[in-house]
N, C-alpha and C positions, 0 to 999 in steps of 0.2 A: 504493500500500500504506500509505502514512503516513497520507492522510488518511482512510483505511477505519480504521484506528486511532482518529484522534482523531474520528470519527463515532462509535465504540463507545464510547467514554470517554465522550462528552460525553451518549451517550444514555442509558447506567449513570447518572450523575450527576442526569438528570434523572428520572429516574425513582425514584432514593434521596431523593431531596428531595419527590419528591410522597408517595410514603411515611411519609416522615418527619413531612410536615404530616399529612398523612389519619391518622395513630397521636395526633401532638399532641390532633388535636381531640377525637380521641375520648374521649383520655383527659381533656381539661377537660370534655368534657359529661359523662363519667360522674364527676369530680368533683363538678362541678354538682349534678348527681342525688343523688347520696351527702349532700351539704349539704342541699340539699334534705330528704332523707327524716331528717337528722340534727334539723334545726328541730324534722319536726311529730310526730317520737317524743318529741322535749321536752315541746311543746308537751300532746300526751296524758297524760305523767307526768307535769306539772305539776299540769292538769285533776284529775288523779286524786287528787292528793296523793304520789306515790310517790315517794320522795327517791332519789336514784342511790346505791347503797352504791359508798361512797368505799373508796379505798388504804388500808393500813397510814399511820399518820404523818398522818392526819387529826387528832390531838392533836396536833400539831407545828402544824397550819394555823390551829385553832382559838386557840393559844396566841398566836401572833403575831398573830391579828387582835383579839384583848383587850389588848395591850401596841399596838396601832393602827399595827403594821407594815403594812397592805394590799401595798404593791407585794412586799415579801419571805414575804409569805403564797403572793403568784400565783407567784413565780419558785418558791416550795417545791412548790407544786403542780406545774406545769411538770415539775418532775424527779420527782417521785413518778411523776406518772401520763403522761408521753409527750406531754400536750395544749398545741393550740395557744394563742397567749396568748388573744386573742378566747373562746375553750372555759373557759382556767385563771380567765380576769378573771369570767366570768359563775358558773363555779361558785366559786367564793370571796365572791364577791358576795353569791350564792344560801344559801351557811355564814351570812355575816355580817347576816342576817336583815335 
């Protein structure tokens, strides 16, 4: 009876662990994918000329990148709009012509 237990336990556990992976990956490919489609929408509105309407406090970003704060521009952006720094550094960048 004990080891008909720890044949359940152990079969539980393996199979929460392949699940576990099978959910990870899917969920990096579909990150992947999301980057992915995030680049070549840029890359379109670039093409196009069409500039991303920015957050509130886009004067606050502007301001410190004429006083030649950059890294406290990106950190302001950061918290305005949610983005990661890779996203905050390029759009600030992108402001700072």
């Amino acid at each position: 009876m004990n080891s008909d237990l720890w044949t359940i336990i152990g079969a539980a556990a393996v199979v929460i662990v392949v699940l576990a992976s099978t959910m990870d990956a899917r969920h990096k490919t579909l990150e992947r994918r999301l980057r992915h489609m995030d680049r070549k929408l840029n890359l379109v509105m670039e093409h196009l000329g069409i500039e991303e309407p920015g957050p509130e406090g886009m004067a606050e970003i502007d301001a410190l990148l004429h006083k030649g704060k950059k890294v406290e521009a990106i950190k302001r952006y950061r918290e305005l709009t949610g983005a990661g720094l890779v996203e905050a550094k390029e759009a600030v960048e992108r402001r700072e012509g």
